[in-house]
N, C-alpha and C positions, 0 to 999 in steps of 0.2 A: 789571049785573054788580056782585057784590059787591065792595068794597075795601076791606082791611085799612087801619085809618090807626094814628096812633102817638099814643099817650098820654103828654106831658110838661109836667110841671112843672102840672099839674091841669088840660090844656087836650086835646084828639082833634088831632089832626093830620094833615091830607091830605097829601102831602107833594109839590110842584111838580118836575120836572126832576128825576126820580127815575125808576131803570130801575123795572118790575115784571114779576113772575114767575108764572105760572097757579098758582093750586090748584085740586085735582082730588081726585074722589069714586074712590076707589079699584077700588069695586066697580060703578063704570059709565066710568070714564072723562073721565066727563062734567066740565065745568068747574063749579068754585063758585064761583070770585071773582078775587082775584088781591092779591098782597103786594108792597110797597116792598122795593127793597136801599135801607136807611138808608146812607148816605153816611158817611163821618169826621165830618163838620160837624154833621149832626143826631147824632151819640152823642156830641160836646162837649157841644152844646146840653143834651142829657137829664141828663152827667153833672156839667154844673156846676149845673141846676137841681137835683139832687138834695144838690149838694155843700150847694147854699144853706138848704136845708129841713132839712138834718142840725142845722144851728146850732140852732133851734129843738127840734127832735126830738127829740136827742137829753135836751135838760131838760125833756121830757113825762114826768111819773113813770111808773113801768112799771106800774102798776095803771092808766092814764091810758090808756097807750096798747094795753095787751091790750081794751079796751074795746071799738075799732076790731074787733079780730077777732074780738071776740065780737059783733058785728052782720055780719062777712060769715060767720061760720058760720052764722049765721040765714037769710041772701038765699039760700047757696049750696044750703042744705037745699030753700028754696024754688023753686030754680030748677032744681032736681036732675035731673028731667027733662030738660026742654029741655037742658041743658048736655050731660048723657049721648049724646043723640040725637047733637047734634053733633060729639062726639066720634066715635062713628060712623060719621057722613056724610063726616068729615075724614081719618079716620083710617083705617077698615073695620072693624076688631071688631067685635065683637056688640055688641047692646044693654048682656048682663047682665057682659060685659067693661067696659065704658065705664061703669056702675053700680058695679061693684067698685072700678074707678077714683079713682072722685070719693069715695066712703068711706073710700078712704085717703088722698085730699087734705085731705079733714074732718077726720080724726083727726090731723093734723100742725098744723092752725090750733088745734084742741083743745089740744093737747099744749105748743102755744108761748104761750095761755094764761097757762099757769102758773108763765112768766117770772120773777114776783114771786119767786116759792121758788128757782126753777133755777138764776139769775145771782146768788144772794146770794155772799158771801164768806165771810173767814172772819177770827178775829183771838184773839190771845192776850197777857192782859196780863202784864208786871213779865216780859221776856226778859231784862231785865235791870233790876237795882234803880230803877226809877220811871219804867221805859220798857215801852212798848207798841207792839206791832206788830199791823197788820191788812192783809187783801188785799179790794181791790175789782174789779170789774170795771167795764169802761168799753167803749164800742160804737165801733165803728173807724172806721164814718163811711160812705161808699158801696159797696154791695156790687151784685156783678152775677151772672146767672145766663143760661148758654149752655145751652139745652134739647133734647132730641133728638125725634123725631117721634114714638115707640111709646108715649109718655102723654105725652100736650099737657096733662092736665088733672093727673096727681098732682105730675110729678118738678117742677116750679115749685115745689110747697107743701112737699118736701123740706126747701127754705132758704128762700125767701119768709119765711113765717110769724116762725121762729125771728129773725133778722135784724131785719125789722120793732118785734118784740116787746124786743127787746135794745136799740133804741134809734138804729139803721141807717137809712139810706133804700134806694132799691134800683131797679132795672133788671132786667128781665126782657125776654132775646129769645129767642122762640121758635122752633122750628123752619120755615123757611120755607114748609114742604110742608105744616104745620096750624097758621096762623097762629088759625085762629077761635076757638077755644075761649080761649083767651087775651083775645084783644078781648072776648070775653062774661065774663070773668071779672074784668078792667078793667073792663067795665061796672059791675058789682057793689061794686069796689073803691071805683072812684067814687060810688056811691049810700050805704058805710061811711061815707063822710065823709073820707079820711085829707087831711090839708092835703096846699096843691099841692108837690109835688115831692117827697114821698114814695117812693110810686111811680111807676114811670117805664114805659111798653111803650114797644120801639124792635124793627123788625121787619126782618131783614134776615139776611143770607148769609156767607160769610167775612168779607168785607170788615168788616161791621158788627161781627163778632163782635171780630178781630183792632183794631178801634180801641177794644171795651171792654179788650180786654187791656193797650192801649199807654196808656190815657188814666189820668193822674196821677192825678184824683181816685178811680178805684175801687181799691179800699182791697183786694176780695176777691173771689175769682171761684171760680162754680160750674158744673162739666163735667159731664155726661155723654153718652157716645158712643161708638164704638169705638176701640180703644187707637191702634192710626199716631197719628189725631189727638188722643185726650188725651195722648200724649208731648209732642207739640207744646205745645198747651194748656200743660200746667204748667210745661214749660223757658222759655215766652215771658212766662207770670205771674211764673216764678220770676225771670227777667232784670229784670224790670220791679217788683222787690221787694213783689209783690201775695201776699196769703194765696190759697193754694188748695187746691178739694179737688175731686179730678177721675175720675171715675167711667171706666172703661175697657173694654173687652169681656169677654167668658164663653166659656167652653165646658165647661158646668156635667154631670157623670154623676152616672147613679142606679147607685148598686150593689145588687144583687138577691139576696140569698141562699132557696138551698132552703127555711131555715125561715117566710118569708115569707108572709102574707097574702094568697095570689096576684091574688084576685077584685078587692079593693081596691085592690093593687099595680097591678095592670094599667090600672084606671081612675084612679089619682089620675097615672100614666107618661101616657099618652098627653095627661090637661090639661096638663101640664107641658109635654111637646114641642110641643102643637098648639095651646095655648092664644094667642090673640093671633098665630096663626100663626106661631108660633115666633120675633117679634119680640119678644122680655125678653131682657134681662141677667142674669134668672134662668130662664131658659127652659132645660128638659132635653136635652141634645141628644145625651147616650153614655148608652146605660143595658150595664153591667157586669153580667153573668149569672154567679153563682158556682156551681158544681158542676151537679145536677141542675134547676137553678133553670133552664138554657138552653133547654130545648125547649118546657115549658109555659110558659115567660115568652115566646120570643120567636114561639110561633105564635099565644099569643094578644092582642100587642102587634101584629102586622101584622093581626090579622081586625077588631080594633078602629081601626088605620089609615083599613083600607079602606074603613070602613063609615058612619067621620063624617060630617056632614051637614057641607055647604061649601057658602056662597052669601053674599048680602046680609046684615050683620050688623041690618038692619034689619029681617030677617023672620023670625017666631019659627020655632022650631026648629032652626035654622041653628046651628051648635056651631065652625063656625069661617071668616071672614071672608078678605078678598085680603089680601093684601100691599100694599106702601104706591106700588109704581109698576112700572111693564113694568122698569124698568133693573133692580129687586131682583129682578123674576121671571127676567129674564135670567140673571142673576148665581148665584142659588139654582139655575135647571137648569141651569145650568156643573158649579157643585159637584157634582151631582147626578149628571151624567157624568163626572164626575171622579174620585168615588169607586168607580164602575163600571171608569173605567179601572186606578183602584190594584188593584181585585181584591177589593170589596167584591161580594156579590151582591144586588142589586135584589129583595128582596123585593116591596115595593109602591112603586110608580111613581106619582108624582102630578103627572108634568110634562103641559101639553097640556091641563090643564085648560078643558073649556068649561061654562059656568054657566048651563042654561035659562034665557032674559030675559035675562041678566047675561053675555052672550057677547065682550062688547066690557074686560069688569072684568080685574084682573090677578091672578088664583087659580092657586095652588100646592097639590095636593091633598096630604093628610098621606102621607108617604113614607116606609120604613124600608129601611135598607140596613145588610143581617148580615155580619157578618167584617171590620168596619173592623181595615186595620192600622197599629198606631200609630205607623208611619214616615209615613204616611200624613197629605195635605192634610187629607181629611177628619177627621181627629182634631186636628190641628193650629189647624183655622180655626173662626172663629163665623162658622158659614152664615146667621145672622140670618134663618130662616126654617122651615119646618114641615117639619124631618128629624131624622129620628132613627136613629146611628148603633147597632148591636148590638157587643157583644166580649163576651168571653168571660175568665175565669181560673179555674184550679183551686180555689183558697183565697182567704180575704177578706184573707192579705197579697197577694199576687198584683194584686189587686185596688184595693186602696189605691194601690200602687207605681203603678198605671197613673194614679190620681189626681193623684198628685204629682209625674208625670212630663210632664204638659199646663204651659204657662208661663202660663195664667189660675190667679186663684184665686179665683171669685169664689162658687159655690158647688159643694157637694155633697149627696150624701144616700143614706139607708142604708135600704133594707128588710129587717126582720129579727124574730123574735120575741124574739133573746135579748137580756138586757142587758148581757152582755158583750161581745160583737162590737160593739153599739153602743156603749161607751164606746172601745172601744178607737177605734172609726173615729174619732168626734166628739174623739179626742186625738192620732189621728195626720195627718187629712186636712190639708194645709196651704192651708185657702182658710177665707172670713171669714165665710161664711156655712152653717152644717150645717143639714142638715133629715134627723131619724128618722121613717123610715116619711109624711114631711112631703116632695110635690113640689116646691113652690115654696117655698122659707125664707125667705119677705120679710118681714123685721121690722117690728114694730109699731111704731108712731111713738118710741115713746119708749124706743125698742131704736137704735143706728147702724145704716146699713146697710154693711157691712161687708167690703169685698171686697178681698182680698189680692192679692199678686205683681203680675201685669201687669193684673189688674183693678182696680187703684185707683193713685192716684198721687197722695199728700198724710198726712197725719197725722190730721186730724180729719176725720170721713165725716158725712154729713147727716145730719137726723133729731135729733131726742131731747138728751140735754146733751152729745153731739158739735157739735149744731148751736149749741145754745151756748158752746161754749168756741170754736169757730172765729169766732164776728158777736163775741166781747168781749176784748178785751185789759186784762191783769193789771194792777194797778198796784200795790205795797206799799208802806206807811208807816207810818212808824217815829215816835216822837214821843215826847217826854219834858217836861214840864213841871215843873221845879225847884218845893219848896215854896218856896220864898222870894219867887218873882216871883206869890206869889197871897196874901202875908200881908198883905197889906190889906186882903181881902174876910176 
């Protein structure tokens, strides 16, 4: 049996007198290995080895130390494959999910990079007669990052990279449910070269997580998960006087107008819902039909439903994978009757799923339920999973109002031909991430990612020079040197 161990202070670690927990292949069931809950003792141990390697670290010039990242974007490209697979086997997405993946992990090591330029400052002389002032930035010292299970392989390189590249050491624990992909990625880390205690893997559960929160030396911590617990998260970082930036839940709508693309519409809405089986924080989960837009939108949204290909993400064809355990498939056919109970009608049904071969895996078939109403759980809640709520309004204010009457903000998005309805949306939606005629608006690395109200909870978001100005702290100074005290030279 496989075991996760822990990577600290440049050494693997088995870990002795430690509970562990199974991980499991989603779409069989089947066991893959099994992970530590790191204990308080071993996340001191991780986060004073990190403390001690920042001394160092941080006086590695930043041309020095992107160096490092630019040899693990070389291993990673290398390894591209295998890494994807296992994201797969750990996770259940598809292959070309688990490939899109690591592409955006890439471009985040890419983008932090460029360090040299991104963290420079800025300075202006004679603010006053023979005085000059300048701003530097400086790297805060131990940063941590608390991951969730729906990308074991990108949301790491979120902040990872950036932090690193700024001058940080750093802690990474992953979800307990896909510890792998992380260990193979620590492999690689380890093969860059980075000195020991650097990096840090420390693998474990609440517990683990709640002692990076409480431990002096991390400096900074990164969330993402559903909102209950990033509440927590940030009031317990915020208690504990730590930087944080903490990603939250979604309950992301497409809004549909009449003049719309329908053919395209309908297939960029259903990746969006089904994609990843509807586990993303940017995942579609209310698509809003405006006027005559209702009836060819939403009968040709359930035929495409029904029709997806649902199995092992490791067999081609397959267009959408299980869900990550029985307790989420539970959970999702709760919601699923739930919404039937509020007085939605069940179009397509995707509870009971059985998967030739794959009978034993935990598959949720894509689902559409029309006439959500928005007093309604089901508008209310992130189903985390492959459903996709129908409403309806007369007009594209109508429409919006329903946008910004949900308490997520994390995105939204507009099918439309014209460009004024799409500006007006993309200036009145109040969430942080818009996408035109665009399902999924996952920004590019060197965009934030950007999610408002109860979808985010902090100031500075990951990604791009959000992710730098969160790993650097300002310093200004002021200086004046009298000519008299240099009339000698």
């Amino acid at each position: 049996m496989r075991r996760a161990m822990n990577f600290i202070d440049g050494q693997w670690v088995e870990l002795e007198g430690q509970q562990y927990l199974p991980v499991f292949n989603p779409a069989t069931a089947e066991t893959l290995g099994e992970v530590p809950l790191s204990s308080v003792e071993v996340v001191d141990r991780a986060a004073e080895a990190a403390a001690r390697a920042f001394q160092d670290w941080r006086r590695t010039p930043a041309v020095e130390r992107v160096q490092y990242l630019f040899r693990l974007k070389n291993l990673l490209e290398a390894d591209f494959e295998e890494l994807a697979r296992g994201i797969t086997l750990e996770n259940g997405k598809t292959l070309e999910e688990s490939r899109g993946e690591l592409r955006r992990a890439i471009e985040n090591v890419e983008v932090a990079c460029g360090v040299p330029t991104l963290m420079q400052g800025y300075n202006s002389e004679d603010i006053a007669r023979g005085i000059d002032e300048s701003m530097i930035r400086q790297p805060l010292g131990v940063g941590a990052a608390i991951c969730p299970f729906n990308f074991p392989g990108m949301i790491p390189f979120w902040f990872m990279p950036y932090a690193l590249a700024c001058g940080n050491t750093y802690i990474v624990k992953p979800s307990e449910r896909v510890p792998f992909t992380m260990l193979r990625v620590f492999e690689l880390l380890e093969q860059a070269g980075f000195p020991p205690g650097v990096v840090n893997l420390v693998h474990g559960a609440g517990e683990t997580a709640g002692a990076l929160l409480d431990h002096p030396a991390v400096r900074a911590i990164s969330f993402v998960g559903s909102t209950p617990v990033a509440r927590q998260i940030y009031a317990r970082a915020a208690a504990n006087g730590k930087r944080a930036q903490v990603q939250g839940g979604a309950k992301n709508p497409l809004i549909v107008l009449p003049d719309a693309d329908m053919d395209s519409t309908i297939r960029i809405a259903a990746d969006s819902a089904f994609g990843n089986a509807g586990q993303r924080c940017l995942a579609a989960s209310l698509a809003i039909t405006v006027g005559e837009a209702r009836e060819s939108f939403g009968e040709a949204i359930a035929q495409v439903a029904a029709e997806r290909v649902v199995g092992s993400g490791l067999e081609q064809g397959v267009e959408m994978g299980p869900v990550i355990s029985a307790e989420s498939r539970s959970r999702i056919e709760g919601m699923i009757q739930r919404g039937e109970q509020e007085g939605a009608e069940l179009v397509v049904d995707g509870r009971g799923a059985r998967i030739p071969g794959f009978e034993q895996g935990w598959f949720v078939r894509p689902t559409v339920l029309r006439g959500v109403p928005p007093e309604g759980e089901v508008f209310k809640t992130e189903i985390f999973g492959p459903v996709l709520g129908l409403m309806h309004a007369d007009t594209v204010d109508e429409a919006i109002a329903l946008v910004n009457r949900g308490s997520y903000g994390n995105m939204a998005s507009l099918f439309t031909s014209s460009g004024a309805a799409a500006r007006k949306f993309r200036y009145e939606a109040e969430v942080g991430n818009i996408g035109i005629n665009i399902g999924v608006a996952a920004p590019m690395a060197f965009f934030p990612f950007s999610g408002w109200r109860d979808s985010f909870f902090g100031v500075l978001h990951g990604q791009g020079r959000d992710a730098v100005e969160f790993y650097t702290q300002q310093k200004v100074v002021v200086e004046r040197w009298p000519r008299e005290w240099t009339r000698k030279f």
